[in-house]
Each structure stands twice: as C-alpha cells, then as structure tokens.
N, CA, C and O atoms as CSV, one atom per row, in Angstrom:
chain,resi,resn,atom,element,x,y,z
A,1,UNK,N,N,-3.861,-30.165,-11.754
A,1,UNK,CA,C,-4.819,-29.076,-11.624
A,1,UNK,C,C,-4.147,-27.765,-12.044
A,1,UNK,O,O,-3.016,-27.495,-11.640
A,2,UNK,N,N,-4.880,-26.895,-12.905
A,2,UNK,CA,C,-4.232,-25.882,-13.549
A,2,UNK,C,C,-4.304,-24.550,-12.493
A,2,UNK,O,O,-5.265,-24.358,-11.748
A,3,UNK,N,N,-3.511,-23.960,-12.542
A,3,UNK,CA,C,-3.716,-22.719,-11.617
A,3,UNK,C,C,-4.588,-21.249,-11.962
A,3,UNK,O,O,-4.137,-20.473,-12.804
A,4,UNK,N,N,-5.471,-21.046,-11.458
A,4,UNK,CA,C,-6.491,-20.260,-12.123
A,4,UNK,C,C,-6.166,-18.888,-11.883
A,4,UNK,O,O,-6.590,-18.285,-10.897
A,5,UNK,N,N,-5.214,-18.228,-13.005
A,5,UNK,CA,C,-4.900,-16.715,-12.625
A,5,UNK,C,C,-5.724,-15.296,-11.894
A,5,UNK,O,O,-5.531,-14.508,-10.968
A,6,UNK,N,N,-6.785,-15.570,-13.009
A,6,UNK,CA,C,-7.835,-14.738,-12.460
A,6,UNK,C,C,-8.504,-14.725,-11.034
A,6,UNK,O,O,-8.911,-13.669,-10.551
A,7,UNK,N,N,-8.619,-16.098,-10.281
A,7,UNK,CA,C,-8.601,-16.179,-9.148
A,7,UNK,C,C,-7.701,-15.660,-8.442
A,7,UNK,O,O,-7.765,-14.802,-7.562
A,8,UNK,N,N,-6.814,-16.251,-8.892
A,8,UNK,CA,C,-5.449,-15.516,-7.643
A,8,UNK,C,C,-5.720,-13.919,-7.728
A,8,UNK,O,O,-5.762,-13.303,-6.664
A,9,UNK,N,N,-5.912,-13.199,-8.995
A,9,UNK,CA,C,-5.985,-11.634,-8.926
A,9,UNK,C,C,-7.391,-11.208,-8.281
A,9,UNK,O,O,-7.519,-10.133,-7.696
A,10,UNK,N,N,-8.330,-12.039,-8.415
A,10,UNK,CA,C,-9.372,-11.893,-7.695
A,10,UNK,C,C,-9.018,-11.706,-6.196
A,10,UNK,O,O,-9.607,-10.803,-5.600
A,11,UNK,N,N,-8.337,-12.279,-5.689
A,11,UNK,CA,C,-8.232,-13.191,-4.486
A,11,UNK,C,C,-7.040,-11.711,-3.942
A,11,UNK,O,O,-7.279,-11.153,-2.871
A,12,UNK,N,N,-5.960,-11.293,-4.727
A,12,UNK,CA,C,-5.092,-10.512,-4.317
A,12,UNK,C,C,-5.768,-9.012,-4.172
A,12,UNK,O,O,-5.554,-8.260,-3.222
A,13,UNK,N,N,-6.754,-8.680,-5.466
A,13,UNK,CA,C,-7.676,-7.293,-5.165
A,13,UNK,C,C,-8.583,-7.295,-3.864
A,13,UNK,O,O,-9.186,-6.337,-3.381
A,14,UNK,N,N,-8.531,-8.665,-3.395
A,14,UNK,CA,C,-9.560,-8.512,-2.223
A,14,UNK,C,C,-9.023,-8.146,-1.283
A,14,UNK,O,O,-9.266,-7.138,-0.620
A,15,UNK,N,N,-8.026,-9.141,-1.086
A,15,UNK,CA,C,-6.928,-8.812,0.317
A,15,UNK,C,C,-6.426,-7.275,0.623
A,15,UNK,O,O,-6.448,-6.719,1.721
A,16,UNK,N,N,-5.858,-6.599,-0.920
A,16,UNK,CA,C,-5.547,-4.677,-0.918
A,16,UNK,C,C,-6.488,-4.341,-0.081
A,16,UNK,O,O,-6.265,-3.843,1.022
A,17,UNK,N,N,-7.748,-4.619,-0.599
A,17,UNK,CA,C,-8.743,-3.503,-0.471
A,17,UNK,C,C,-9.095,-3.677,0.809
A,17,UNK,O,O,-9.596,-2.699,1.364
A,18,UNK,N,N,-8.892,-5.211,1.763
A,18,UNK,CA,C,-9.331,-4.911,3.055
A,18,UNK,C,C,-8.247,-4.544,4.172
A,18,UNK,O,O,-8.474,-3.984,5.244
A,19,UNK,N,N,-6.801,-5.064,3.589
A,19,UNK,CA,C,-6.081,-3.956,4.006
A,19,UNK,C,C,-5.734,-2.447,4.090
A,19,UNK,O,O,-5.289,-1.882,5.089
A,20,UNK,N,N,-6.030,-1.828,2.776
A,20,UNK,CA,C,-6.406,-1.202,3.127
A,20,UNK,C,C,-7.361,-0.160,4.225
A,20,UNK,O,O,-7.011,0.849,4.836
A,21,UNK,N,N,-8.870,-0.969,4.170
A,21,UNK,CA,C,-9.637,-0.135,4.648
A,21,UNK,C,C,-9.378,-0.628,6.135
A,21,UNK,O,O,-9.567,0.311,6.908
A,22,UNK,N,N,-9.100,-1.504,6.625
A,22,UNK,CA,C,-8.430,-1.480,8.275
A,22,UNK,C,C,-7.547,-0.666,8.435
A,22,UNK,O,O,-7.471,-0.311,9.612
A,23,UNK,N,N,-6.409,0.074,7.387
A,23,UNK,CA,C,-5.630,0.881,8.073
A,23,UNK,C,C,-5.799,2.232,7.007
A,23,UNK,O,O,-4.930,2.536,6.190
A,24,UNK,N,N,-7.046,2.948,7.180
A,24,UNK,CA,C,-7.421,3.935,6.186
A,24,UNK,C,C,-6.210,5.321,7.204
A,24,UNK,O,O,-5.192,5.828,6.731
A,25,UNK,N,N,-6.830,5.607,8.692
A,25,UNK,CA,C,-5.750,6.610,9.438
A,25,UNK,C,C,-4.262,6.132,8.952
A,25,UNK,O,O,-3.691,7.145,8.547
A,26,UNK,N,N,-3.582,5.224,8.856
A,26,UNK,CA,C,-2.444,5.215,8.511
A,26,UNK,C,C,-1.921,5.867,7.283
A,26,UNK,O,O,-0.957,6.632,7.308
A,27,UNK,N,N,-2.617,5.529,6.140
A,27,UNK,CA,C,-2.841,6.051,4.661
A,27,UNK,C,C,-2.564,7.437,4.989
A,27,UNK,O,O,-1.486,8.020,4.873
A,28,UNK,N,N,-3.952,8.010,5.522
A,28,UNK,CA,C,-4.082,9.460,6.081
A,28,UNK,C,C,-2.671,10.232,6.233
A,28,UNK,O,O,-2.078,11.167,5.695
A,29,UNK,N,N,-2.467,9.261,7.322
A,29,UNK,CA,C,-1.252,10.245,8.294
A,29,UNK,C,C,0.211,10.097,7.371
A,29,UNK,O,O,1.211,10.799,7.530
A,30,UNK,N,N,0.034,8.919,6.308
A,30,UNK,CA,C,1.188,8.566,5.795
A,30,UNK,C,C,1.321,10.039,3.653
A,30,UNK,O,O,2.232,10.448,2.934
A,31,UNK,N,N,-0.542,10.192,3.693
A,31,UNK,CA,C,-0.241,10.952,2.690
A,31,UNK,C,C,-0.632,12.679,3.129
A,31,UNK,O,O,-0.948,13.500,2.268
A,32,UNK,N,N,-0.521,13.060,4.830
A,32,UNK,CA,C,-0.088,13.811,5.167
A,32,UNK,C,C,1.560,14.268,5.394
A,32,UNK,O,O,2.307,15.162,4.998
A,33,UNK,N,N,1.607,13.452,6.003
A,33,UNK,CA,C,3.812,13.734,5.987
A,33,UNK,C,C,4.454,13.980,4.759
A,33,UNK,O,O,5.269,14.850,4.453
A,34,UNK,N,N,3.899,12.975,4.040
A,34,UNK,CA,C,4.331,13.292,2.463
A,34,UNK,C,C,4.627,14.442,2.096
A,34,UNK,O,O,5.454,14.470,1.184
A,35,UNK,N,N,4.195,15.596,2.530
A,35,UNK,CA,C,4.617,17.064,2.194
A,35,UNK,C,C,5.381,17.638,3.118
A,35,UNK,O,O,5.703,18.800,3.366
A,36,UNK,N,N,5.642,16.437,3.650
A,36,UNK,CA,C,6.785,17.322,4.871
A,36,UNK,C,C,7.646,16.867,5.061
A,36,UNK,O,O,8.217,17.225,6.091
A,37,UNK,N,N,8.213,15.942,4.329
A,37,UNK,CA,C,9.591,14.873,4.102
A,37,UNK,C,C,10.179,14.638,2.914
A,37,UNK,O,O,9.574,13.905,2.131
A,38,UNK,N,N,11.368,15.153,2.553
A,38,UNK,CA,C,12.119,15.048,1.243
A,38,UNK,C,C,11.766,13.426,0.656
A,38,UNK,O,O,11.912,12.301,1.135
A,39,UNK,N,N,11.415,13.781,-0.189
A,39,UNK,CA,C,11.064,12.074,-1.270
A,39,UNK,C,C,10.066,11.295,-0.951
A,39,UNK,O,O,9.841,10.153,-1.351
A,40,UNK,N,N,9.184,12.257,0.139
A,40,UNK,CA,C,7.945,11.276,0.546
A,40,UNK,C,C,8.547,9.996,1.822
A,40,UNK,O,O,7.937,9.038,2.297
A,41,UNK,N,N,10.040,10.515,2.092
A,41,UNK,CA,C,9.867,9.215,3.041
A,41,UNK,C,C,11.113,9.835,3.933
A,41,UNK,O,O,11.966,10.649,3.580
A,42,UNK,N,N,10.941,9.212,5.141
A,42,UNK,CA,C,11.764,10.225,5.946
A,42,UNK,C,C,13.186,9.950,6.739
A,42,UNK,O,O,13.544,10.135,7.902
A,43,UNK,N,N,13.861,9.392,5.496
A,43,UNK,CA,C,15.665,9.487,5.453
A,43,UNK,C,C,15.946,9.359,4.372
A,43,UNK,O,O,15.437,8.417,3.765
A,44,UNK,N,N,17.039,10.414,3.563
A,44,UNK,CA,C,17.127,10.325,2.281
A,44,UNK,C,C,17.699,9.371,1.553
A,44,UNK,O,O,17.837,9.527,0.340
A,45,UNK,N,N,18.246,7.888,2.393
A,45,UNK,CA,C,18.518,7.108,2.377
A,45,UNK,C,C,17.806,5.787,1.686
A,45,UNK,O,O,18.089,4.755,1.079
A,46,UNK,N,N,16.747,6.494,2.172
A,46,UNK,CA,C,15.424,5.007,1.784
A,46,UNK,C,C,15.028,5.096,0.172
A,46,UNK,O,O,14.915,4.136,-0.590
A,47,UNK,N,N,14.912,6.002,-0.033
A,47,UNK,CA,C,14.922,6.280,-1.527
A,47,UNK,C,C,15.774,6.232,-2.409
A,47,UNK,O,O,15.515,6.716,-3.511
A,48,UNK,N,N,17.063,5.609,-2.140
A,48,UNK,CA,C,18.071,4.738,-2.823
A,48,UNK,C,C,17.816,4.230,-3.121
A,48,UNK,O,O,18.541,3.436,-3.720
C-alpha cells in the first residue's frame, strides 16, 4: 500500500490548526513577551 502524501499534509494542516486554536491565549501571551525579551525568547542561551 502506497503512502498517500497529500493525506498525511492534509492530516498534519488539521492537527496545527486545532492546536492551535485550543491554545490561541498562549500564542497571545507568547507574541506579547516577544517585545520584551532579547531574541523573542527568554535566555540568551536558547537562541544558540
């Protein structure tokens, strides 16, 4: 049985998008800090 790509990307755009929208406040709060933390992330470490 051949593996059907387009499914799988079907299948992977679905999963983003409802992860996403269960954690929309996180997003929020995560592209609020963003302007308040060197490199968007908060130890300058992580961005190594």
């Amino acid at each position: 049985m051949a593996i059907d790509h387009r499914r799988i990307e079907s299948l992977i755009e679905t999963e983003l998008r409802a992860f996403a929208a269960a954690r929309s406040r996180s997003r929020a709060l995560f592209e609020a800090a963003r302007a308040h933390v060197h490199g968007g992330v908060p130890l300058h470490w992580m961005r190594q």
